[in-house]
The first five atom37 places (N, CA, C, CB, O) and aatype in JSON, in Angstrom:
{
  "aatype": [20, 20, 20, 20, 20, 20, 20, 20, 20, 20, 20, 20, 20, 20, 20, 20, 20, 20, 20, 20, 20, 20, 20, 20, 20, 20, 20, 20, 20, 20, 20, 20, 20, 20, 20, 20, 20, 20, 20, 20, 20, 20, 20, 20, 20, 20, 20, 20, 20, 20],
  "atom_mask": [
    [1, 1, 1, 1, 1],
    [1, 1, 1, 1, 1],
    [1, 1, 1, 1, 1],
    [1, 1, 1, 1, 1],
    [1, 1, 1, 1, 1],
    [1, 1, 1, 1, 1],
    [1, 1, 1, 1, 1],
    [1, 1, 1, 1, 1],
    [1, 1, 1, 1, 1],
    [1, 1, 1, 1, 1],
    [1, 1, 1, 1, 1],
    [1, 1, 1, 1, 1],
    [1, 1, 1, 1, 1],
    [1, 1, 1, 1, 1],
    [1, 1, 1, 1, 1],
    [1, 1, 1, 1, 1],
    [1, 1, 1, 1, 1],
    [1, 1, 1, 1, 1],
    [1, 1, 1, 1, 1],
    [1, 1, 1, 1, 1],
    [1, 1, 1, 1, 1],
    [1, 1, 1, 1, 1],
    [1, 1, 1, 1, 1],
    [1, 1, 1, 1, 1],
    [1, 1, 1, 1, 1],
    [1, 1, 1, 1, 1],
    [1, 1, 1, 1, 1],
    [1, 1, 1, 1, 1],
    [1, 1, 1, 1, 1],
    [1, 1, 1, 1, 1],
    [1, 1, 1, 1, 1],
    [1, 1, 1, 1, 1],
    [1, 1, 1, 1, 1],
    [1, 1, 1, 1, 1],
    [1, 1, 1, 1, 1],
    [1, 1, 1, 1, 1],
    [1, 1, 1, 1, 1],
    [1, 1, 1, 1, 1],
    [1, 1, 1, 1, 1],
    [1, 1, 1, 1, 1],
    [1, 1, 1, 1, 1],
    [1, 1, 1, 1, 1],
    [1, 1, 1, 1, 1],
    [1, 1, 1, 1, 1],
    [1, 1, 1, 1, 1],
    [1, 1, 1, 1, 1],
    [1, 1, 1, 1, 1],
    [1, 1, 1, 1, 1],
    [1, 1, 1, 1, 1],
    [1, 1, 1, 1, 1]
  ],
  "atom_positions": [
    [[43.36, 0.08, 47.97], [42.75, -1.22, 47.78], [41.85, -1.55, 48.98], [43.83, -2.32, 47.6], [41.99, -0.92, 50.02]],
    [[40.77, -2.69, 48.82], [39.95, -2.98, 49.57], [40.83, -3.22, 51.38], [39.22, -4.26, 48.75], [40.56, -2.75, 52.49]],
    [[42.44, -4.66, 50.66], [43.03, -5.03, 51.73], [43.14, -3.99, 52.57], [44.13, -5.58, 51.5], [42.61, -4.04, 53.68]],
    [[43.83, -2.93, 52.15], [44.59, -1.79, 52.2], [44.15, -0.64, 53.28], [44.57, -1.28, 50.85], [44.95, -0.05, 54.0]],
    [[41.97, -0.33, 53.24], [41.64, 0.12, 54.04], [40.95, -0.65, 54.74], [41.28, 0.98, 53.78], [40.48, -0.14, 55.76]],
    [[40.68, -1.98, 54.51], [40.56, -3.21, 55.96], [41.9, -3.14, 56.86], [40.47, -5.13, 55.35], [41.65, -3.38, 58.04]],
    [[43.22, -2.88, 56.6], [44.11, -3.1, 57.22], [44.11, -1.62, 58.48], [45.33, -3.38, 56.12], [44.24, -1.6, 59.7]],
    [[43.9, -0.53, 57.47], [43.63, 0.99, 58.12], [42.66, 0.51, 59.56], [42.54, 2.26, 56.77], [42.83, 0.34, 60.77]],
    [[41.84, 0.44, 58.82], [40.57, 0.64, 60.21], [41.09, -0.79, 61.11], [38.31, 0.44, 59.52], [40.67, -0.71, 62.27]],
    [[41.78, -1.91, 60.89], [42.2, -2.38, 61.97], [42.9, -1.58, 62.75], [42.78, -3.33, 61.76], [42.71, -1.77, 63.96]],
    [[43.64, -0.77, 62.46], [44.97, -0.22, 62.99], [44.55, 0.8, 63.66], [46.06, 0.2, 62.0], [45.13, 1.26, 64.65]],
    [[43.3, 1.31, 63.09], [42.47, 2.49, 64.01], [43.06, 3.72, 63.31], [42.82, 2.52, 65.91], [43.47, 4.62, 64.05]],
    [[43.17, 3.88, 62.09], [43.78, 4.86, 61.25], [43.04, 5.22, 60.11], [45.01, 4.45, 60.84], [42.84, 4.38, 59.23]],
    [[42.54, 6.54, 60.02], [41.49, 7.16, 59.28], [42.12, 8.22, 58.5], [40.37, 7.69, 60.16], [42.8, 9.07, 59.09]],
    [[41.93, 8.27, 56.96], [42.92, 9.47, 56.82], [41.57, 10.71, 56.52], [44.31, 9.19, 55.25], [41.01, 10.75, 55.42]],
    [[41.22, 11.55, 57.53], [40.16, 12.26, 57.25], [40.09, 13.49, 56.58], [39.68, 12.4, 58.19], [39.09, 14.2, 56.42]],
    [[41.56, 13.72, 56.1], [42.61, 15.13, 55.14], [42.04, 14.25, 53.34], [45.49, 14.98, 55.64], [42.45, 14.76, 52.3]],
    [[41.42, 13.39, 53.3], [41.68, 12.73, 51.92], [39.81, 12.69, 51.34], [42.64, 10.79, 52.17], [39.03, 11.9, 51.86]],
    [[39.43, 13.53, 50.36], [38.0, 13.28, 49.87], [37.55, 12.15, 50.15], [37.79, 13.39, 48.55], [38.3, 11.18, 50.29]],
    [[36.15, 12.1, 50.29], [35.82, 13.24, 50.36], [35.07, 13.87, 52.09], [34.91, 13.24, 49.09], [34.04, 14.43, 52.49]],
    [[36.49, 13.28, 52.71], [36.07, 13.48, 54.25], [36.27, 15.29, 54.72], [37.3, 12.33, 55.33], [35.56, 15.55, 55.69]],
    [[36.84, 16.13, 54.34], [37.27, 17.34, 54.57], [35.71, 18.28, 54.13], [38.79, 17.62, 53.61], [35.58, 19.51, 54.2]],
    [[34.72, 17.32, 53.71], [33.41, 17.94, 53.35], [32.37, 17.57, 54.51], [32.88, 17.38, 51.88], [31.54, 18.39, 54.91]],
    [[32.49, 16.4, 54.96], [31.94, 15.92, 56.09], [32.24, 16.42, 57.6], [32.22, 14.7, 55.98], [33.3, 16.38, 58.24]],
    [[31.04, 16.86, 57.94], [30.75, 17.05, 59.49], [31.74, 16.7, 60.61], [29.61, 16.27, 59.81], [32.17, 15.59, 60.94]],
    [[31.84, 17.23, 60.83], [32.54, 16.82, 62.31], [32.36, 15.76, 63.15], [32.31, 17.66, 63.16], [33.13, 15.05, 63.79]],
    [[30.61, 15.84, 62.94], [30.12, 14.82, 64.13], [30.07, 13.75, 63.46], [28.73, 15.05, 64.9], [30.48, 12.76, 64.07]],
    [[29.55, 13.5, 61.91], [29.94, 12.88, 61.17], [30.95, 11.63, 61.73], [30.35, 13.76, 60.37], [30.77, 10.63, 62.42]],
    [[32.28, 12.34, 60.96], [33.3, 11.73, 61.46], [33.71, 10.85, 63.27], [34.04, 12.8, 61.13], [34.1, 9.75, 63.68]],
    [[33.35, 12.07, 63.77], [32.9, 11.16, 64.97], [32.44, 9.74, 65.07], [31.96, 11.71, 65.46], [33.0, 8.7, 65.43]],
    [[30.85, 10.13, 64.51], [30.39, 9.12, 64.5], [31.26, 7.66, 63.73], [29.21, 9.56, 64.01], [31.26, 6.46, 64.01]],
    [[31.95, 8.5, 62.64], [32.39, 7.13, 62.29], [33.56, 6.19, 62.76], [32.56, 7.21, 61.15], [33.59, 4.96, 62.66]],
    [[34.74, 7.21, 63.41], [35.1, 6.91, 64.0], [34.91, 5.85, 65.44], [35.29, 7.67, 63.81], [35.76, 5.17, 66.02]],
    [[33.87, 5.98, 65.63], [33.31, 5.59, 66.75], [32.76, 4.45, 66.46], [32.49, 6.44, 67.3], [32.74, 3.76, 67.48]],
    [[32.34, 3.98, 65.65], [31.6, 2.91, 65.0], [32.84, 1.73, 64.3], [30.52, 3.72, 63.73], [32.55, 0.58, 63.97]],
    [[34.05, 2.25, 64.19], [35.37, 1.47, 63.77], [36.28, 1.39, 64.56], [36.02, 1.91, 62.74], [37.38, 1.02, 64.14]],
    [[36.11, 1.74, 66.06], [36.91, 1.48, 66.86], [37.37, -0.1, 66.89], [36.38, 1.98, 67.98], [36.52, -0.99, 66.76]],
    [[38.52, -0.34, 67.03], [39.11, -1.51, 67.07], [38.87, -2.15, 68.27], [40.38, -1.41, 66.83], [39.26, -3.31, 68.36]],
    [[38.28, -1.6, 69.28], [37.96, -2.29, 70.44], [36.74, -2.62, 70.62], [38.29, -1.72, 71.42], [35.96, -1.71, 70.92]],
    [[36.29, -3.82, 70.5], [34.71, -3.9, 70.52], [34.18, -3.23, 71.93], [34.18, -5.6, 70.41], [33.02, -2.87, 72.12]],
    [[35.27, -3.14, 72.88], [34.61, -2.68, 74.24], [33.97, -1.36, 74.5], [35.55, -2.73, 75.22], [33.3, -1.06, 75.49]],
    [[34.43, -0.16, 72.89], [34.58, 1.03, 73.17], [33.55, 1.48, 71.68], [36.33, 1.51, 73.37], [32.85, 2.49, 71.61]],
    [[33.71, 0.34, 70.49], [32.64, 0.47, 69.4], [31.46, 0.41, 69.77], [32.67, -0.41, 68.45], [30.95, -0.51, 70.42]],
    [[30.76, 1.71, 69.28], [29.34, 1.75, 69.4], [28.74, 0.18, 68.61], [28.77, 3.31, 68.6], [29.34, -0.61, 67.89]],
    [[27.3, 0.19, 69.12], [26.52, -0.99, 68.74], [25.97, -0.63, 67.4], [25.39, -1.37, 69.78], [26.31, 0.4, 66.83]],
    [[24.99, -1.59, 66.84], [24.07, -0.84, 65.51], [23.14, -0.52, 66.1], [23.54, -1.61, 64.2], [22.49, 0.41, 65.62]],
    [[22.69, -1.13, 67.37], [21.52, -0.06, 68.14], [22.07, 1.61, 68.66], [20.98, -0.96, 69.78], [21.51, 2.71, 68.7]],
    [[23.27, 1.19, 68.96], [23.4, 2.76, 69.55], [23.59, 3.96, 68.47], [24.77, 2.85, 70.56], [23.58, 5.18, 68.58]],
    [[23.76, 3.11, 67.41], [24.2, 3.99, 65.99], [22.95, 4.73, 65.86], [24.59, 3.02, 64.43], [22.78, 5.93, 66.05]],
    [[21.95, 3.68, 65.44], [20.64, 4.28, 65.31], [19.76, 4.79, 65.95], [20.11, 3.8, 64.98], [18.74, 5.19, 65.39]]
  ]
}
C-alpha cells in the first residue's frame, strides 16, 4: 500500500531483492537511496540530483 511504502522510506528501508529493483543499476539505486535518506542533513538536494 501507498501507507505502507511511505512508512518504509521513513524508516530508511528499501526492499531492493523485490521487482523491479534487481534489474536496476547499482548506481541507480544509490542514487535513490540517497535521495530518501531520512535525514535531511545527509539527503541529496533536487539540485544535486540533477
Amino acid at each position: 500500500t501507498e501507507q505502507g511504502v511511505a512508512q518504509a522510506i521513513i524508516r530508511g528501508v528499501i526492499d531492493f531483492k523485490r521487482d523491479p529493483w534487481p534489474k536496476v543499476s547499482d548506481n541507480a539505486k544509490d542514487l535513490v537511496k540517497r535521495m530518501l535518506d531520512p535525514d535531511p542533513k545527509h539527503r541529496l538536494s533536487a539540485q544535486e540530483v540533477l
